[in-house]
C-alpha positions in Angstrom: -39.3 24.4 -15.8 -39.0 20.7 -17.2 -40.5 17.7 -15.8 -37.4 16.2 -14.9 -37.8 19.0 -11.9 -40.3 19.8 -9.2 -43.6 21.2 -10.2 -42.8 23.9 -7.6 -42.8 27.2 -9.3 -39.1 27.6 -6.5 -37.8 24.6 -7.0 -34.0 23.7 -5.7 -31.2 23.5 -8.8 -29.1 21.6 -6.0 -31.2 19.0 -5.1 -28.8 16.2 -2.6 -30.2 12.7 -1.6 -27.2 12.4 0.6 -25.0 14.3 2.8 -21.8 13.3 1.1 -23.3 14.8 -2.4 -23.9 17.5 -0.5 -21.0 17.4 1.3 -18.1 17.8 -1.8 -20.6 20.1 -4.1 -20.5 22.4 -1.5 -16.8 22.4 -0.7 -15.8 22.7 -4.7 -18.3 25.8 -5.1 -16.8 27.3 -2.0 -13.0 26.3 -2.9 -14.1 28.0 -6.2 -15.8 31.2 -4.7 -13.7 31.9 -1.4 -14.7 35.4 -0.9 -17.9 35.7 -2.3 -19.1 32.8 -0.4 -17.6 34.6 2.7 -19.6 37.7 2.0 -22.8 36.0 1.3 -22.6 34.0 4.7 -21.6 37.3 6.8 -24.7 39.0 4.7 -27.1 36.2 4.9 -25.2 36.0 8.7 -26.6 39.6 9.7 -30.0 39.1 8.1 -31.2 37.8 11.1 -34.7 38.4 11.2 -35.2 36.0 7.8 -34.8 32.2 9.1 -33.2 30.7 6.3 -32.0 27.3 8.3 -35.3 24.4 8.2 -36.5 22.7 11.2 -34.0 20.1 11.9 -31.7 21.8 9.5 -29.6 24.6 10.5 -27.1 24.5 8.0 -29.9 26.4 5.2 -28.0 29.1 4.7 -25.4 26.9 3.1 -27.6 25.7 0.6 -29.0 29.5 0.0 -25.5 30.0 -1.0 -25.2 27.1 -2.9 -27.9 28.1 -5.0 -26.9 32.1 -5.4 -23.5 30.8 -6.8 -25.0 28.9 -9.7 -27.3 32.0 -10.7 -24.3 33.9 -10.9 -22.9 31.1 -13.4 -23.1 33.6 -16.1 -20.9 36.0 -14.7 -18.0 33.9 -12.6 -19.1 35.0 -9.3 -17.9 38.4 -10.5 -20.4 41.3 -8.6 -19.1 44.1 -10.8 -21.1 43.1 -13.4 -24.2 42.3 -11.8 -26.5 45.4 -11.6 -28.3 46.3 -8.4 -31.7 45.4 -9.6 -30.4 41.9 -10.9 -28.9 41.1 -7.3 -32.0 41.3 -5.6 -33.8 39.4 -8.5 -31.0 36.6 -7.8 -30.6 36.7 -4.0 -34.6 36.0 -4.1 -34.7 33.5 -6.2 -32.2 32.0 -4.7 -33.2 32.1 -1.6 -36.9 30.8 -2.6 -35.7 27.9 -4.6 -33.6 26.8 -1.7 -36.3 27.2 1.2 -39.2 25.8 -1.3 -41.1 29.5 -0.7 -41.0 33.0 -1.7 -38.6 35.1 0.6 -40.1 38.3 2.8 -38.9 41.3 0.2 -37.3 43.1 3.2 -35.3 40.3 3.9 -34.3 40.2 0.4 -34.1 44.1 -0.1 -31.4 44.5 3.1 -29.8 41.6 2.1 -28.8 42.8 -1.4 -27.8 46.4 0.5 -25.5 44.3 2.3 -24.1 42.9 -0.5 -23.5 45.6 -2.4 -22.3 47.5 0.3 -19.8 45.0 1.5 -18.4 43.9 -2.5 -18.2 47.7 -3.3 -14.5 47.5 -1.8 -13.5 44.0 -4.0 -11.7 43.8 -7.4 -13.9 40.6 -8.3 -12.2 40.7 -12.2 -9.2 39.7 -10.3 -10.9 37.1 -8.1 -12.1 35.8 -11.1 -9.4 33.7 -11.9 -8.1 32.6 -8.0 -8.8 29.4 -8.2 -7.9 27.8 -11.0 -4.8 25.6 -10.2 -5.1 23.1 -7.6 -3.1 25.7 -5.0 -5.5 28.0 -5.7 -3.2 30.4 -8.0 -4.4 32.2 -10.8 -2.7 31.4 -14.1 -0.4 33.5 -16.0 -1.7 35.0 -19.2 -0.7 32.7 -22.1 -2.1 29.7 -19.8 -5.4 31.0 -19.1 -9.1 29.9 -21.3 -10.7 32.1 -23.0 -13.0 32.5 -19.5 -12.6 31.0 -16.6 -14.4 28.0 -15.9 -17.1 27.5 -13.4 -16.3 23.9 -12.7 -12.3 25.0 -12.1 -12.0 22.7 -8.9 -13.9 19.7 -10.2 -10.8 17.4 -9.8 -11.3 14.4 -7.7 -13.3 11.3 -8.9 -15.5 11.5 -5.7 -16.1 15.4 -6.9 -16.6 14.2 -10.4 -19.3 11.3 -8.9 -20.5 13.4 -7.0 -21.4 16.2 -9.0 -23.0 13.7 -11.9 -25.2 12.2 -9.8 -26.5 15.6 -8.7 -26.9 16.6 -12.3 -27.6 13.4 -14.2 -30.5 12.6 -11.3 -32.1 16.6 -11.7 -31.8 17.1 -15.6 -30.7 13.2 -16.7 -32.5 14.9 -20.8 -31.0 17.8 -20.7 -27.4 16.4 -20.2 -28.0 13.4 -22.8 -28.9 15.8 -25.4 -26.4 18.3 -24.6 -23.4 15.5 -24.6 -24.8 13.7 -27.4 -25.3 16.3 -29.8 -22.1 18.4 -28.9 -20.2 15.0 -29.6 -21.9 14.4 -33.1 -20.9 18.2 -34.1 -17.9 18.1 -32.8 -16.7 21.7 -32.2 -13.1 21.4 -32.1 -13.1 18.4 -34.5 -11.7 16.2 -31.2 -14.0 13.2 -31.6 -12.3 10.0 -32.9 -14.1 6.6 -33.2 -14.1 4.3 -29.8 -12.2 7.2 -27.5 -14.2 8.0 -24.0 -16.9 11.8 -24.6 -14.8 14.4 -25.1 -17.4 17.1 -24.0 -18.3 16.6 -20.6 -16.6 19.4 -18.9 -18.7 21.8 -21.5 -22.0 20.4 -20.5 -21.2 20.7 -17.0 -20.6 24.4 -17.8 -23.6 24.9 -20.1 -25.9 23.3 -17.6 -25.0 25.7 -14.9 -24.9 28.6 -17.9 -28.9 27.9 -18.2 -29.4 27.1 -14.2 -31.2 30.4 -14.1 -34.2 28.1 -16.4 -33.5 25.0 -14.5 -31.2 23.8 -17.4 -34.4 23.5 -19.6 -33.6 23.8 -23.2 -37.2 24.5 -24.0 -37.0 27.3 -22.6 -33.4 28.4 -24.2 -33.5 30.5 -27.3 -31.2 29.0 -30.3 -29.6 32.5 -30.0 -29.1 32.3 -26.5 -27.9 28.3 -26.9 -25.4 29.5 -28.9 -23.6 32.2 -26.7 -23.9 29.2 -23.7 -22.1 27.1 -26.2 -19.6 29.2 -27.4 -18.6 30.2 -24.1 -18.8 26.8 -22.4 -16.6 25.7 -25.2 -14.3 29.0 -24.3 -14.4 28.2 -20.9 -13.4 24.2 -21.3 -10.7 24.4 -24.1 -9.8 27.8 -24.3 -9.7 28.0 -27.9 -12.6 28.6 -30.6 -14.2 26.3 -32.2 -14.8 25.6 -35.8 -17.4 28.4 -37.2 -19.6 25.8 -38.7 -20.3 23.6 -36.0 -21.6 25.1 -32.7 -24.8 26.5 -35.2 -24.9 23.1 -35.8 -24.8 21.6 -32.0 -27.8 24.2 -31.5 -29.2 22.7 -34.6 -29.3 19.5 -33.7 -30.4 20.2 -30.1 -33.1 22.4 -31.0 -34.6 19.3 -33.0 -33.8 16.8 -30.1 -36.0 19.4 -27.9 -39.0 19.6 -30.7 -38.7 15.8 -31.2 -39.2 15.0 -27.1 -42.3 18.0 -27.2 -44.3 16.1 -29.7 -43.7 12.6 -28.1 
């Protein structure tokens, strides 16, 4: 975990300062994940003896969700790939980042049996791809990136305000170094002198490809850094970049990271 989060060993990813932030991140995650937010609630729902809503909160089974969603970042929101043993992991941690505290593993244990038994039925390759156009359609072939994008719905400037000041407040390093050192690369050779960052949209989708280490780069391998970037870049632009430059984004991030260790 970085400093720029809680010393908590289950600290939050989403952490909101205001109901409105929480508000519109919620409703683009859930615009984004229809059905697998459905099935979480109606698992999470039947789980009844595990009180997942806080005193004066009872909406904390929302912001359970909110944080299973990112972990499965890496996958789309697509259960087929996720083994059985990897959904519990998830769906606990999860779970304890949200409510601050380790989960009881029953709770945890029937709650993944629910999950699996209930997505057993659901072509989630398919799903995949539902809602990437602002009517929710999927995309024919020849339109489609390379993957498809966590951040699909992320459309409005309220969503896009939103969204940053989530991110920018939690890991304000993480997304410096990651924008600034993807921009001085250059991937896609894009970057032209006095034009606005071209390479927001892929931090946004490398910081929730590394949520699972609280977007820590410290705690990224430069292999691992490398497959984030090359498919946040797939993701964002739907076309590879030049061969040369994402080793050298992880190049130059990997010595913004030792630089800010020896400070």
């Amino acid at each position: 975990m970085t400093a720029e989060q809680s010393d908590s060993p289950v600290a939050a990813f989403w952490r909101f300062e205001t109901d409105d932030e929480r508000r519109i991140v919620r409703d683009v995650l859930y615009r984004r994940f229809p059905r697998l937010t459905s099935l979480l609630a109606d698992c999470f729902a039947t789980v009844s003896t595990y009180d997942i809503a806080r005193p004066g909160y009872l909406d904390g089974d929302n912001d359970v969700i909110a944080e299973i969603l990112v972990l499965l970042a890496d996958v789309n929101g697509n259960l087929d790939r996720v083994s059985v043993g990897r959904m519990r992991e998830i769906l606990g941690e999860g779970m304890a980042r949200s409510l601050g505290r380790l989960p009881e593993p029953h709770a945890v244990q029937e709650a993944a049996r629910l999950v699996r038994a209930e997505s057993a039925t659901i072509d989630w390759e398919a799903l995949a791809w539902t809602a990437t156009d602002f009517d929710g359609g999927t995309r024919p072939e020849d339109l489609r990136p390379l993957s498809p994008p966590f951040w699909a719905l992320l459309n409005t400037t309220e969503q896009h305000a939103a969204f940053n000041a989530v991110v920018n407040r939690a890991f304000p390093r993480t997304t410096a170094i990651l924008l600034e050192c993807l921009e001085k690369a250059d991937p896609l050779d894009i970057v032209y002198p006095d034009q606005t960052p071209e390479y927001p949209d892929v931090v946004r989708e490398a910081l929730v490809l590394i949520s699972d280490v609280y977007a820590d780069l410290s705690r990224v391998t430069p292999e691992r850094l490398e497959n984030v970037l090359y498919e946040a870049l797939a993701r964002c632009f739907g076309e590879p970049p030049e061969e040369h430059r994402v080793p050298h984004a992880v190049n130059l991030i990997t010595e913004h990271v030792a630089l800010r260790s020896s400070d």
